[in-house]
C-alpha positions as CSV (number, residue, x, y, z in Angstrom):
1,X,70.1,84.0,60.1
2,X,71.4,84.6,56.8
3,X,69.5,84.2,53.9
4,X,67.0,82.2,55.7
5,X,63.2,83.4,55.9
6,X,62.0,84.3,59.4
7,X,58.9,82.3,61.0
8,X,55.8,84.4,61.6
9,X,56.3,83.8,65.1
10,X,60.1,85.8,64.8
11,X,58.8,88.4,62.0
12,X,56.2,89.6,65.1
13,X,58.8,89.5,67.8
14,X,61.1,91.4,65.5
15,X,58.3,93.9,64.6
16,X,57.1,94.0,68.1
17,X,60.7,94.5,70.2
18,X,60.6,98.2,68.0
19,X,57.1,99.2,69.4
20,X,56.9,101.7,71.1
21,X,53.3,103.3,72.7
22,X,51.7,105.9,71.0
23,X,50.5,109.2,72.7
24,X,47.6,109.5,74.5
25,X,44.7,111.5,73.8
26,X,41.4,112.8,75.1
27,X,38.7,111.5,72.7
28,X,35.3,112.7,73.3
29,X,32.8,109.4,74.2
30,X,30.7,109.8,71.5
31,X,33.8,109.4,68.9
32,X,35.4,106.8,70.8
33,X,34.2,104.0,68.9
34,X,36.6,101.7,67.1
35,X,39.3,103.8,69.4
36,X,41.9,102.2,72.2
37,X,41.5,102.9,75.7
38,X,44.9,104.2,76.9
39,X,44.4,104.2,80.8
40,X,41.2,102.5,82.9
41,X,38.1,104.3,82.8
42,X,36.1,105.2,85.6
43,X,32.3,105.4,86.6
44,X,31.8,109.2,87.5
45,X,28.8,108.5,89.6
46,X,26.8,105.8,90.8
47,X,25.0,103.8,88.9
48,X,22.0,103.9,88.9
49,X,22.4,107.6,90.9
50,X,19.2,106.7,93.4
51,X,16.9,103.5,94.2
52,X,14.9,103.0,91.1
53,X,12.0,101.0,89.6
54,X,12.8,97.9,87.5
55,X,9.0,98.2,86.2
56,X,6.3,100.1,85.8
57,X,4.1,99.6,88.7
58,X,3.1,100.9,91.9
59,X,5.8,101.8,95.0
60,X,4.6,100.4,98.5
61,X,5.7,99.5,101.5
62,X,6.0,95.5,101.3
63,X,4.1,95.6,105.0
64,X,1.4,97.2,103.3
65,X,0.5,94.0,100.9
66,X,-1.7,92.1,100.5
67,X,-4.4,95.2,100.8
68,X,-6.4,98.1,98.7
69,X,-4.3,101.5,98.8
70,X,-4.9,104.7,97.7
71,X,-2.8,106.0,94.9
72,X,-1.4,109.3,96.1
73,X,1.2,110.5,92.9
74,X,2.4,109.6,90.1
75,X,6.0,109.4,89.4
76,X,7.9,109.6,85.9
77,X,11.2,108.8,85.4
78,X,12.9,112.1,86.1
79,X,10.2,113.1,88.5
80,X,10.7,112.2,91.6
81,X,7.7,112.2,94.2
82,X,7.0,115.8,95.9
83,X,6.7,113.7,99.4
84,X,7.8,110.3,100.8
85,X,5.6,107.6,101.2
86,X,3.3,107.0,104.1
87,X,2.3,103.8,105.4
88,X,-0.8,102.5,103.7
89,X,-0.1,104.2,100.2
90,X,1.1,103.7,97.1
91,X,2.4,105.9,94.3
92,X,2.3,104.9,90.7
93,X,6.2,105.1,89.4
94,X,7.5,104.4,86.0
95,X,10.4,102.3,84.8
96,X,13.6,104.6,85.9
97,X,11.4,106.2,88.2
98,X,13.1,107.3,91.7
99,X,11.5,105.1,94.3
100,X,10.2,107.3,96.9
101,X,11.5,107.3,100.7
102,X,9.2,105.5,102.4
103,X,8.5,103.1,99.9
104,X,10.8,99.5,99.8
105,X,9.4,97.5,96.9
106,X,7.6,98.3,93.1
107,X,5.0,95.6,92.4
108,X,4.3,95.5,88.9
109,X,1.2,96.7,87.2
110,X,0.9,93.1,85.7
111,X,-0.6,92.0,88.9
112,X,-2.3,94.6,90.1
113,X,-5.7,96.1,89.7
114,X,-6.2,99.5,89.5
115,X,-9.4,101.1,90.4
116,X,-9.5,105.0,90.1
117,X,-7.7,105.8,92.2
118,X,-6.9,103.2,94.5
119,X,-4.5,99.9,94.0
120,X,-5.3,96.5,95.0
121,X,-2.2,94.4,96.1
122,X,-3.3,90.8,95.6
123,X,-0.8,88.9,97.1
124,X,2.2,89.3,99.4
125,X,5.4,91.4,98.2
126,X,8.9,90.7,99.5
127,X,11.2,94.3,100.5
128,X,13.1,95.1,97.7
129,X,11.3,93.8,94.6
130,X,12.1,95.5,91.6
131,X,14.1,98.3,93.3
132,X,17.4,98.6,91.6
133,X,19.7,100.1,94.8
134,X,21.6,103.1,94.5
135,X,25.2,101.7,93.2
136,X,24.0,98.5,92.4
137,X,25.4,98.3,89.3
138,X,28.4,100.5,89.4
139,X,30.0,102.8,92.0
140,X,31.6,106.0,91.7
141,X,35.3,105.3,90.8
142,X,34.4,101.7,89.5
143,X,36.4,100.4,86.5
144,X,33.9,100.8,83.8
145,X,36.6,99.3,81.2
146,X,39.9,98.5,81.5
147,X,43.2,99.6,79.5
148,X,43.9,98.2,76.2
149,X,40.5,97.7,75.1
150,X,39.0,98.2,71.8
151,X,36.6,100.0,72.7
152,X,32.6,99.4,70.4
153,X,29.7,100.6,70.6
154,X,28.8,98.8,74.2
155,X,31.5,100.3,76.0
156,X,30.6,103.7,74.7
157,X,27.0,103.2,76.1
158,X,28.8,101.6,79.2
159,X,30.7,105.0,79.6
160,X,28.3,107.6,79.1
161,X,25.9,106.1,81.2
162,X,28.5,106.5,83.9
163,X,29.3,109.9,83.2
164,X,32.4,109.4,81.5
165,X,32.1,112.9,79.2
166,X,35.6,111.8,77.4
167,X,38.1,108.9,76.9
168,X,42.1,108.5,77.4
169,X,42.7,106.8,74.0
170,X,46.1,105.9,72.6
171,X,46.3,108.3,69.2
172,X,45.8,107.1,66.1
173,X,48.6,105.9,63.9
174,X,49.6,107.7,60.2
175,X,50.3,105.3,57.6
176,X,52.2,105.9,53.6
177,X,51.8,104.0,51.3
178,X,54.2,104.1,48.9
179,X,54.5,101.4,45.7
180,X,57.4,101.2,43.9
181,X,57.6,99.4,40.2
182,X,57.5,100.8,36.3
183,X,55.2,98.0,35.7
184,X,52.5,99.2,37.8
185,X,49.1,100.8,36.9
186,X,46.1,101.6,39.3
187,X,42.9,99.4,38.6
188,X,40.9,101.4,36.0
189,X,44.1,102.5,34.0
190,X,44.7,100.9,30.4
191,X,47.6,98.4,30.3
192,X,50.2,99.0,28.0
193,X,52.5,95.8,27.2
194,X,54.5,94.4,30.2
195,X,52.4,96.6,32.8
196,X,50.0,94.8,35.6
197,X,47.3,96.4,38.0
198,X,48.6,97.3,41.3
199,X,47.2,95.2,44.2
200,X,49.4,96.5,47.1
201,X,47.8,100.2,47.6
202,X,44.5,99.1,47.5
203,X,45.3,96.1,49.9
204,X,47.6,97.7,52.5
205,X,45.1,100.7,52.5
206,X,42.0,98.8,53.0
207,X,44.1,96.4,56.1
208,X,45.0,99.8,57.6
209,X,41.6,101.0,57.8
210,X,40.6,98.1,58.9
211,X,42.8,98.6,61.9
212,X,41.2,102.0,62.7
213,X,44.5,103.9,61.3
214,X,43.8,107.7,61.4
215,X,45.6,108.6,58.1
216,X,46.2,106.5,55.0
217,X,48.4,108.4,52.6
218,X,49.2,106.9,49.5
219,X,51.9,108.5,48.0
220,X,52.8,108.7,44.2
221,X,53.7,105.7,42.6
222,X,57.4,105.8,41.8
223,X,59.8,103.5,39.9
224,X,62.3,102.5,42.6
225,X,63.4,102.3,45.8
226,X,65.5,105.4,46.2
227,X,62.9,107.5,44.9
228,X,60.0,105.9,46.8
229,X,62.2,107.2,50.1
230,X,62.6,110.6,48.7
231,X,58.8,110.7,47.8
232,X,57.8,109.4,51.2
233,X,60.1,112.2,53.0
234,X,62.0,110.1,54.3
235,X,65.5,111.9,53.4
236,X,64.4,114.8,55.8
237,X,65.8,112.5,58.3
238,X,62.3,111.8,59.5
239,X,61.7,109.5,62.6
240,X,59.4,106.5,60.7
241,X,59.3,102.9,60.0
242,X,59.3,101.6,56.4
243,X,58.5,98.3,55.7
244,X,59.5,97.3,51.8
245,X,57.2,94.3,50.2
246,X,57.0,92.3,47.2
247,X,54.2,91.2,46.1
248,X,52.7,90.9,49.5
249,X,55.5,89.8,51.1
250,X,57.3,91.8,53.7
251,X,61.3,92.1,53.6
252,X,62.4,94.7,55.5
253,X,61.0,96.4,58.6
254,X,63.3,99.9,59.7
255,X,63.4,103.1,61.2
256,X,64.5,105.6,59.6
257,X,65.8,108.3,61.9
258,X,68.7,110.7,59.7
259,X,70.1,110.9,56.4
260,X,73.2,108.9,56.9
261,X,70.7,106.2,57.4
262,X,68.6,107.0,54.2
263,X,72.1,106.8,52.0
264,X,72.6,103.3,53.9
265,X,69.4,102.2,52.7
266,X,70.0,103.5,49.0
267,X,73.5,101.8,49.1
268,X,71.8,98.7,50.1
269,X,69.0,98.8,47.7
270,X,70.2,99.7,44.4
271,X,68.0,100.9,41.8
C-alpha cells in the first residue's frame, strides 16, 4: 500500500489476523470479576436445590383454603420441617424456606390472619402459589454464561449461586510500556529548554488497565528506538508484539520472535 495510511477498519484486521488466544486459567469466582470466560460455565446443581417459598407466609394444601388451620411448625430458611404436611394444616415458612411435602402452595402473611396459633385462609388459593419448583430457574448442567463473556459483578452472583466454586478464564495479558524521545520528561519533572511532558505512558497505561491487563510495566524511558528494544528485552529473541507510536499514533505492529529479527528492526529504524 505504500506510503499510504491504513483505514481503522484494515489497521484491526491487520492487528487481529496476528491474534492468537491466550491460555486458559482457573480463576476462583470471587476474583473473576472484570475477567473473560474462556469455556461455557455450568450450573453445578439445581437451582433453587428444592421447592421453595417466594414469601413469607404460611404452607398449605390449596384444598385446604378457604378455612381456619392450626399452625403446626415453623420453618426458616435452612430449616426444613421435621414432618410433612398433613391435610388440614399449615406451617409458617420463611422466604427461601423448603416447602414441606405435603404442602402445594405458600399464601402470604399479607392476607392472612394469624390467631395464636392457628391461620385463617380467607379466600381460595390456586396449587402452586408462591412455590418456586425445584430447577425452576436453572438445572444442573445449564449454561449459566456462555464463552467470551466479560464477566461483572452479575454473572459472579449468577455463578456462585449455582455452585460454580471457580471459573475457566482466558489469562490475563502483560503489557511494556516503553517511550522513546530525549525530549521527554514525566509530569511533575522540571522542563529544561526544548523538553515536553510525556503523555504516552500515562495514556497507554491507563487504556490498558482499563482493559483489565494483568501487568503494566513501564519501562525506562530511553532516547531511541534501538535502545527502547534492548530495554524492553526484546534482543533476547523474546516472542512479543511491539507496537511503535508517535504521538498517539500507531506505526508499526510486530512480533518479535529472534535476534535476526531485532537487527532487522534496528536496520530499519535508525537512530
Amino acid at each position: 500500500m505504500g506510503d499510504e495510511l491504513l483505514s481503522i477498519d484494515e489497521a484491526i484486521d491487520l492487528v487481529l489476523s496476528h491474534v492468537a488466544p491466550l491460555d486458559v486459567e482457573d480463576v476462583p469466582i470471587g476474583e473473576a470479576a472484570g475477567r473473560v470466560s474462556a469455556e461455557a460455565a455450568r450450573s453445578a446443581v439445581d437451582l433453587p436445590p428444592f421447592p421453595s417459598s417466594a414469601m413469607d407466609g404460611f404452607a398449605i394444601r390449596s384444598a385446604d383454603a378457604p378455612r381456619t388451620l392450626p399452625i403446626v411448625a415453623r420453618v426458616a430458611a435452612g430449616r426444613p420441617a421435621p414432618r410433612p404436611l398433613a391435610a388440614g394444616e399449615a406451617m409458617a415458612i420463611a422466604t427461601g424456606g423448603v416447602v414441606p411435602d405435603g404442602a402445594d402452595s405458600v399464601v402470604p402473611i399479607e392476607v392472612v390472619e394469624e390467631r395464636g396459633d392457628e391461620v385463617v385462609i380467607l379466600g381460595n388459593v390456586a396449587k402452586g402459589d408462591n412455590v418456586r419448583e425445584r430447577g425452576g430457574d436453572l438445572r444442573a448442567g445449564d449454561v449459566v454464561v456462555d464463552a467470551g463473556v466479560r464477566l461483572g459483578p452479575a454473572h459472579v452472583g449468577a455463578l456462585a449461586a449455582a455452585g460454580v466454586a471457580s471459573a475457566r478464564c482466558v489469562r490475563r495479558p502483560r503489557v511494556a510500556v516503553a517511550v522513546t524521545g530525549t525530549e521527554l520528561r514525566s509530569p511533575g519533572e522540571s522542563l529544561e529548554p526544548g523538553q515536553i511532558y510525556d503523555a504516552i505512558e500515562p495514556y497507554v497505561g491507563s487504556t490498558s488497565r482499563a482493559a483489565n491487563i494483568l501487568e503494566i510495566m513501564a519501562l525506562q524511558k530511553v532516547a531511541d528506538y534501538e535502545a527502547t528494544i534492548d530495554a524492553a528485552g526484546f534482543a533476547r529473541g523474546e516472542k512479543v508484539w511491539f507496537r511503535e507510536m508517535t504521538g498517539i499514533k500507531p506505526l508499526t505492529i510486530a512480533e518479535v520472535v529472534s535476534p535476526t529479527f531485532v537487527e532487522a528492526a534496528r536496520k530499519a529504524y535508525p537512530a
